[in-house]
C-alpha positions in Angstrom: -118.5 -102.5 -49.8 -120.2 -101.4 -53.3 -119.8 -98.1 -54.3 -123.1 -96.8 -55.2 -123.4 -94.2 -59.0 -125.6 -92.1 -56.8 -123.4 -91.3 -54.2 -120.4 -88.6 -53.9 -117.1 -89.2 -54.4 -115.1 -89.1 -51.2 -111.6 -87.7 -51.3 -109.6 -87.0 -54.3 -109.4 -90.0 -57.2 -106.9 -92.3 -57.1 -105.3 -91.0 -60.4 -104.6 -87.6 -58.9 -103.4 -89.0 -55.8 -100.7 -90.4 -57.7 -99.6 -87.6 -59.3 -99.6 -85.6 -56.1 -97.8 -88.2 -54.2 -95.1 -88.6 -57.3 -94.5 -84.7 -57.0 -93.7 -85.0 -53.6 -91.4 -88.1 -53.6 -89.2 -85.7 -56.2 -89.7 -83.0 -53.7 -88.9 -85.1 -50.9 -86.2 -82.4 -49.8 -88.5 -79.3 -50.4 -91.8 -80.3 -50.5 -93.5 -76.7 -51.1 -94.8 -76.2 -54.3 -94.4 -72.7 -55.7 -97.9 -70.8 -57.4 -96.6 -72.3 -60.8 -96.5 -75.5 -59.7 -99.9 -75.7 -57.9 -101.2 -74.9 -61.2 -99.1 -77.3 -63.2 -100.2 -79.8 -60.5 -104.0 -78.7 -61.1 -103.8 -79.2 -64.8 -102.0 -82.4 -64.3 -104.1 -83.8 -62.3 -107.9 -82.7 -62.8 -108.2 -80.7 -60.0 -108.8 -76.7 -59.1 -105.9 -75.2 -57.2 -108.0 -75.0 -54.0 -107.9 -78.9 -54.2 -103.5 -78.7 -54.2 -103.7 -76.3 -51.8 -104.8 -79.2 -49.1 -102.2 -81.2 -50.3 -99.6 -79.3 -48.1 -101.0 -80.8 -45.1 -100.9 -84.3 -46.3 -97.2 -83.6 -47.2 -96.6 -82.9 -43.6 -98.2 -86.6 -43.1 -96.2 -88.2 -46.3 -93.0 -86.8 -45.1 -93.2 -88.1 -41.8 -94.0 -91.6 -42.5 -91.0 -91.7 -45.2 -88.6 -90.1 -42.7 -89.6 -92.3 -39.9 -89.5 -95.3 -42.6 -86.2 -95.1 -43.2 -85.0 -95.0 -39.8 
């Protein structure tokens, strides 16, 4: 499918994604981040700190599919 200049963007870019994703794999045992990290995480990554804020549900998701991975 080609991605068109004139539409939106869906979802968060792929860049950021990473990042998030790489926080959590070193968080893997505690993956909250504190108020200093969300904003570390927002400067990091691009995004506002409303945009980490949604990433604690996805964690939720990522956690689960590593735990049940390694069983």
């Amino acid at each position: 499918m080609q991605q068109h200049s004139w539409r939106p963007q869906r979802g968060l870019p792929e860049s950021s994604v990473s990042i998030l994703r790489a926080w959590l794999f070193e968080h893997f045992l505690h993956p909250y981040p504190k108020d200093s990290e969300k904003l570390v995480l927002a400067r990091r990554t691009g995004l506002t700190r409303s945009q980490i804020v949604p990433f604690g549900r996805a964690r939720k998701e990522e956690s689960a599919l590593l735990t049940d991975a390694t069983q």
